[in-house]
C-alpha positions as CSV (number, residue, x, y, z in Angstrom):
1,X,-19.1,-1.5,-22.1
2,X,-17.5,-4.4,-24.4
3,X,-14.2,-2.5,-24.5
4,X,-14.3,-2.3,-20.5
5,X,-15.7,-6.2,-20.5
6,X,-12.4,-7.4,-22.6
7,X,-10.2,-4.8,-20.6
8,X,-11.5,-6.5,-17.7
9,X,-11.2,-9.9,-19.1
10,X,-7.2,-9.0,-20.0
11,X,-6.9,-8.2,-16.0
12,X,-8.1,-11.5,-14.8
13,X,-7.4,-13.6,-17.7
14,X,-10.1,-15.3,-18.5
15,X,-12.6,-14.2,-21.7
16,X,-15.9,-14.9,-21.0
17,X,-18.4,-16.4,-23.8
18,X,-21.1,-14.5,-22.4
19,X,-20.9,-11.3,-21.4
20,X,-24.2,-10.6,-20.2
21,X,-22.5,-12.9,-17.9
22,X,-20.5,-10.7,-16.8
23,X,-22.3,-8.0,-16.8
24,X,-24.9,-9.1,-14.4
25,X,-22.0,-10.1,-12.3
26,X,-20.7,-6.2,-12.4
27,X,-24.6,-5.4,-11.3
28,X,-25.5,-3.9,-8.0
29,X,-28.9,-4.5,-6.7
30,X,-29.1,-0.5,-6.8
31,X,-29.0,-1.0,-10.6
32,X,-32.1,-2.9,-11.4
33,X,-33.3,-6.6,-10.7
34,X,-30.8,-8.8,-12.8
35,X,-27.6,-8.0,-10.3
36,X,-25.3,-10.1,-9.0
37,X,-26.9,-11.4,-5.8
38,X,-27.5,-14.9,-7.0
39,X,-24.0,-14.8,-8.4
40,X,-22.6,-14.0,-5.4
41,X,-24.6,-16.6,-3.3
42,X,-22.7,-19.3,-5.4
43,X,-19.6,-17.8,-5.7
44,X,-18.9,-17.5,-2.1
45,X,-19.3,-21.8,-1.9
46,X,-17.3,-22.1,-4.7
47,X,-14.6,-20.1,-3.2
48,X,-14.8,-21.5,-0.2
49,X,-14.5,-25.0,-1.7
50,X,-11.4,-24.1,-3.4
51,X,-9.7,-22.4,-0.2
52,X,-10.5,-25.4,1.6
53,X,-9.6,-27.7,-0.9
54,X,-5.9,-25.8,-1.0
55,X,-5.5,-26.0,2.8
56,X,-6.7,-29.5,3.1
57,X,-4.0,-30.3,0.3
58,X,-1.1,-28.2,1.9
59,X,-1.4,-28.6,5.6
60,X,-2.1,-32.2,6.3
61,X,-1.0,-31.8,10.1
62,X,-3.3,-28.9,10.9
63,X,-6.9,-29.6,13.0
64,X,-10.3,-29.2,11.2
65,X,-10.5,-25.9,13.8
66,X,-6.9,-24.9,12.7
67,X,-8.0,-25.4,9.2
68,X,-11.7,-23.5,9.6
69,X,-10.3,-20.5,11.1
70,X,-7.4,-20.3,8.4
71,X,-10.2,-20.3,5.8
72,X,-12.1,-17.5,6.9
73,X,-9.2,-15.4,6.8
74,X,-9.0,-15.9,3.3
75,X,-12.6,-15.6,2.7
76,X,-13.3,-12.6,5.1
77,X,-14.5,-9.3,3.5
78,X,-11.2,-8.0,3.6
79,X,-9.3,-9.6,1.8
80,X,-12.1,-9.9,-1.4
81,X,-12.0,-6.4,-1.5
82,X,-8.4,-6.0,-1.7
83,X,-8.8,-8.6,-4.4
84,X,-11.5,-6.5,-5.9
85,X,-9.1,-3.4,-5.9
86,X,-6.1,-5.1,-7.3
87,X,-8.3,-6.1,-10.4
88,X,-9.8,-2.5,-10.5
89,X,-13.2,-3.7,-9.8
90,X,-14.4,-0.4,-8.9
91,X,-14.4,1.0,-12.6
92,X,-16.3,-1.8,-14.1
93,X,-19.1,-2.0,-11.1
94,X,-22.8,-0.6,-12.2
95,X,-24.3,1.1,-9.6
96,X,-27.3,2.9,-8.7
97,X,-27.2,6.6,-8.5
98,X,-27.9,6.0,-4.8
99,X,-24.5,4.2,-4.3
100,X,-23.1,6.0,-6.6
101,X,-23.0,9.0,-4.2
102,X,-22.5,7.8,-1.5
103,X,-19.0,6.1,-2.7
104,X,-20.1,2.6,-3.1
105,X,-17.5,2.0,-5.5
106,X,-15.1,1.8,-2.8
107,X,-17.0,-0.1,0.1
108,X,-15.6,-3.0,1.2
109,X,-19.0,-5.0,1.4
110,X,-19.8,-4.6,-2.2
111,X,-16.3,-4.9,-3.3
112,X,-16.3,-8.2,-1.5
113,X,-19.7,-9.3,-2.9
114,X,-18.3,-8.2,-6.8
115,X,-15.9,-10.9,-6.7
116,X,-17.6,-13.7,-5.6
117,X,-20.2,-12.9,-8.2
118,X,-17.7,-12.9,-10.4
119,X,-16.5,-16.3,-9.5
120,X,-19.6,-17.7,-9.6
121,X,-20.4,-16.1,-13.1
122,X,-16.6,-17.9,-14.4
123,X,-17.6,-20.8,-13.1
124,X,-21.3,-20.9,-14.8
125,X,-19.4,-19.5,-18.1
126,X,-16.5,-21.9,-18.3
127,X,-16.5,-24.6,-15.2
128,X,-14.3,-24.8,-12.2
129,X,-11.2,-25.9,-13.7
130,X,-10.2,-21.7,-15.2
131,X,-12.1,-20.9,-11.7
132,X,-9.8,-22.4,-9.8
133,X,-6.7,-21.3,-11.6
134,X,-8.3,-17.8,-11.0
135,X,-8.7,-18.0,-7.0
136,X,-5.4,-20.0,-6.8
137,X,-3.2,-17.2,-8.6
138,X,-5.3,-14.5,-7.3
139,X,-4.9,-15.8,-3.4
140,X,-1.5,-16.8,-3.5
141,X,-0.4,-13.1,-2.4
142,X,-2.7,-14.0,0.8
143,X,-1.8,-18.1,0.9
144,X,1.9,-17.0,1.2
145,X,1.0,-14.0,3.8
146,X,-1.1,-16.7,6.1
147,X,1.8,-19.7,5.9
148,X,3.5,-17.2,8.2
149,X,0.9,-16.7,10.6
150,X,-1.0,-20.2,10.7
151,X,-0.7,-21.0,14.5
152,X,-3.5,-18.2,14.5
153,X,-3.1,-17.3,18.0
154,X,-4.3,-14.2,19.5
155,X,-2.2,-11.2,19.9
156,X,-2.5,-11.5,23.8
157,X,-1.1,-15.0,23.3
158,X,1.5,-14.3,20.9
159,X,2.7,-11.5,22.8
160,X,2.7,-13.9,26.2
161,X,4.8,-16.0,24.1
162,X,7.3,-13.8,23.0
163,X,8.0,-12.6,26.3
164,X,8.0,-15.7,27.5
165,X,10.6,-17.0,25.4
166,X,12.9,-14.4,25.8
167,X,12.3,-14.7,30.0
168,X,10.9,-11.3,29.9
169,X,8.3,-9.9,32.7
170,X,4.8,-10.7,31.0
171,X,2.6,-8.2,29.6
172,X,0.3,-6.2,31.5
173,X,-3.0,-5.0,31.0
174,X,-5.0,-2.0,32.5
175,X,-8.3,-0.3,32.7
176,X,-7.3,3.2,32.1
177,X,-11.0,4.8,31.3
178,X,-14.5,3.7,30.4
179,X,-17.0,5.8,28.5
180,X,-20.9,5.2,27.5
181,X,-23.8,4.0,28.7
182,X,-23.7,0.5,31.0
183,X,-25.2,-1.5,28.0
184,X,-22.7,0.0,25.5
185,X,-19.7,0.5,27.2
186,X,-15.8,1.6,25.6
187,X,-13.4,0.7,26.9
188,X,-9.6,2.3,26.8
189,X,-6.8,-0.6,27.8
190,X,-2.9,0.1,28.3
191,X,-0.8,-2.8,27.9
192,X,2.8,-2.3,29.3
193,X,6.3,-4.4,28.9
194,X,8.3,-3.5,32.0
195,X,11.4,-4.8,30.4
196,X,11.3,-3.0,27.5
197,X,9.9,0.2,28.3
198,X,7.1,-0.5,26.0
199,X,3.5,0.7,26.1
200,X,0.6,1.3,24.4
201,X,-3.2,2.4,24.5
202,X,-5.9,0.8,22.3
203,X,-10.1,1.3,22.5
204,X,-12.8,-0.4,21.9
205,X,-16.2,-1.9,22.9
206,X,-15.2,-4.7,25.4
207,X,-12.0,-5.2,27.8
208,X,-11.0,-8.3,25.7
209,X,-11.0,-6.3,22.0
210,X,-8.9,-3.6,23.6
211,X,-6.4,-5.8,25.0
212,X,-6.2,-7.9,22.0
213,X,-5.4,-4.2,19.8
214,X,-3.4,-3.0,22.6
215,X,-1.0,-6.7,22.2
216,X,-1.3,-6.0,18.5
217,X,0.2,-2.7,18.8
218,X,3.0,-3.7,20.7
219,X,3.9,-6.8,18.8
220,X,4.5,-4.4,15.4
221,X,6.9,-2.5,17.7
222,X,8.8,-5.6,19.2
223,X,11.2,-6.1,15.3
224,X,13.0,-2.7,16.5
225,X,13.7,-4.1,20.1
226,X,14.6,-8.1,18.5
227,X,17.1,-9.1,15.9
228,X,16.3,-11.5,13.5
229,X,17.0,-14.6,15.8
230,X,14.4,-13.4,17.9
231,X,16.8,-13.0,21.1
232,X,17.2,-9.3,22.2
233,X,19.6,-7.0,21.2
């Protein structure tokens, strides 16, 4: 266990003074009573602090919405747990035999929960000065990815807006089947360009997540159909 603690330690450079620490912070609730939940329970405000503090500081012209709804991106399950996987999280977890079978290793909740129980064990072990350091190099990856996306529109509205600036037809949406019982309804949406020959299909369990997946689609397809200038080819 020491050997995986400082191998560890190496990955996200910092050494902690007490590694029981650390271990209770690797420690799923399957494992026994001293696991990470209180950990985590501090490490998520901590994180959240420090994400807000960082967009506060870089983006004085955004809205407190603006702001809000950039933060949860960067706080959201998904991307913990690819933080979780880049530092290999998954071989230094102790799990329950339960979880153990049933793959926990590799769920995104309690990949998600491992790191800000990490975070809050750092920051009990050595303050929030190396804590910081630790979410600020560790997020950048995702601070960079959001600075290009941080109008946070919908993909119905960004696709609208695409169109619309290169005086294209607008996109349009369609019912094409519904499935399930009245209460739980699923819903398959086709959302056609005109001018571009473009369509595509997208499911789920309302009208408005279908067409927002359906938008998606098509905007990852629009690069092949726009050059870098964003005018048509």
């Amino acid at each position: 266990m020491l050997d995986k603690q400082a191998k560890l330690g190496r990955t996200i450079g910092y050494d902690f003074s007490d590694e029981a620490l650390l271990d209770r912070a690797l420690t799923h609730r399957s494992k026994g009573a001293k696991n990470y939940e209180r950990l985590e329970f501090l490490g998520d405000s901590i994180l959240g602090f420090v994400v807000a503090e960082w967009l506060y500081q870089s983006y004085p012209e955004l809205s407190e919405g603006k702001l809000s709804r950039m933060r949860a991106s960067l706080v959201r399950k998904e991307t913990l747990a690819l933080v979780a996987r880049e530092l290999d999280l998954s071989n230094h977890l102790r799990l329950g035999e339960g979880e153990l079978k049933s793959g926990g290793f590799n769920r995104d909740s309690i990949l998600s929960d491992v790191v800000e129980s990490l975070i809050g064990a750092m920051y009990l072990d050595g303050g929030l000065s190396p804590t910081r350091e630790f979410i600020l190099h560790r997020w950048q990856p995702h601070f960079d990815a959001i600075e290009q996306t941080k109008s946070f529109k919908d993909p119905k509205s960004r696709l609208q807006e695409t169109m619309q600036k290169q005086s294209l037809s607008l996109p349009e949406y369609e019912i094409v089947a519904t499935s399930g019982e009245q209460h739980e309804q699923i819903f398959t949406v086709r959302c056609a360009l005109a001018d571009l020959g473009l369509q595509e299909l997208a499911t789920a369990g309302s009208r408005r997540a279908a067409e927002q997946a359906a938008a998606e689609s098509l905007l990852s397809k629009l690069p092949d159909h726009y050059g870098k200038s964003g005018k048509s080819r």
